[in-house]
C-alpha positions in Angstrom: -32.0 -36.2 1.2 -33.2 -34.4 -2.0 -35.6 -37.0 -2.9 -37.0 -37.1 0.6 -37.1 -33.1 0.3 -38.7 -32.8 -2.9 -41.2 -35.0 -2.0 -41.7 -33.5 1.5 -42.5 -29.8 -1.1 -44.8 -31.8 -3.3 -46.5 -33.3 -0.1 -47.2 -29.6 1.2 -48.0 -28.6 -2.5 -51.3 -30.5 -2.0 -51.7 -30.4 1.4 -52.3 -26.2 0.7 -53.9 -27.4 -2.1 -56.8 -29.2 -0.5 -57.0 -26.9 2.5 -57.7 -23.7 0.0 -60.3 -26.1 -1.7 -62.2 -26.6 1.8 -61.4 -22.5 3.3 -62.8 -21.3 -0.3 -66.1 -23.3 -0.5 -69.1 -21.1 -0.3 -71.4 -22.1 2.2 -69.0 -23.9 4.2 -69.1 -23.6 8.3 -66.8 -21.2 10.0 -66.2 -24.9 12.1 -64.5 -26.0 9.0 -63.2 -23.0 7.4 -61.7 -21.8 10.0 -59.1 -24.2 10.6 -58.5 -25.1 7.1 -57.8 -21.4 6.2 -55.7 -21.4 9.5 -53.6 -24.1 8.4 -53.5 -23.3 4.8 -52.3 -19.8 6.0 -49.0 -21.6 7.9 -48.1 -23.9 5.3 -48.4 -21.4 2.6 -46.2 -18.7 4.9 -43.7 -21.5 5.7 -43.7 -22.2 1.9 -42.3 -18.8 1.0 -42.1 -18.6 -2.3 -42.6 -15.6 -4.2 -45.7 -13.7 -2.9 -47.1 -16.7 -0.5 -46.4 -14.4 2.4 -48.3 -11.6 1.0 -51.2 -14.5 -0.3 -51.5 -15.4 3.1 -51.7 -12.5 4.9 -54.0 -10.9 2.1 -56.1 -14.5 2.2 -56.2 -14.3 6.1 -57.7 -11.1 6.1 -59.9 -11.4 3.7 -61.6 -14.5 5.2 -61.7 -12.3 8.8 -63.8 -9.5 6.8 -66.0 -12.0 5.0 -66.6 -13.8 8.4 -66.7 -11.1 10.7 -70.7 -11.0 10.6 -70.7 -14.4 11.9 -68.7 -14.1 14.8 -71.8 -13.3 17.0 -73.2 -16.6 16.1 -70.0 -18.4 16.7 -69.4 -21.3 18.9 -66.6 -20.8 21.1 -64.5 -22.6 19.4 -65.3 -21.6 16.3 -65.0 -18.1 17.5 -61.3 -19.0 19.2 -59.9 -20.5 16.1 -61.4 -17.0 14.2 -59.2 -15.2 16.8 -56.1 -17.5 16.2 -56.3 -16.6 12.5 -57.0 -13.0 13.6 -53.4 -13.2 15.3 -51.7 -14.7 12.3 -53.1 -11.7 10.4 -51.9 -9.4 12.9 -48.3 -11.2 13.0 -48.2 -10.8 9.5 -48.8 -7.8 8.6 -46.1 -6.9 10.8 -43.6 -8.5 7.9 -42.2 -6.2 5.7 -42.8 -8.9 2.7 -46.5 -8.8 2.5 -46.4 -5.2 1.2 
């Protein structure tokens, strides 16, 4: 059970990994971003080490502000999956560990 747990971690180690490599590009569509950041956001808060709470609320809403003059130009989905990460934000910042 360890060896299938650790690695299970180092699976989701890269996983967040390559998410935060495709969230992060500049230049990148909000199509893409948007659910990599989303997903990178959930693995990284299920995670929980030290600080990844606080990462990924701090990441989460710094990704809304930096998108936010796009939304008008978003496609509805695009501009649904910017509202599901807007939630998560929201969610978290509710947690008293991301202060």
């Amino acid at each position: 059970v360890a060896r299938r747990l650790g690695s299970m971690a180092r699976f989701n180690d890269e996983a967040i990994a390559a998410y935060s490599a495709v969230w992060s590009a500049a230049g990148a569509p909000v199509r893409i971003t948007a659910f990599a950041i989303k997903t990178w956001m959930e693995l990284v808060w299920t995670r929980n080490q030290p600080d990844d709470r606080k990462m990924s609320y701090q990441s989460g809403l710094r990704y809304l502000d930096a998108t936010r003059p796009q939304v008008p130009n978003m496609t509805p989905e695009e501009s649904a999956l910017w509202q599901e990460i807007e939630k998560l934000v929201a969610t978290y910042a509710t947690e008293p560990s991301v202060r």
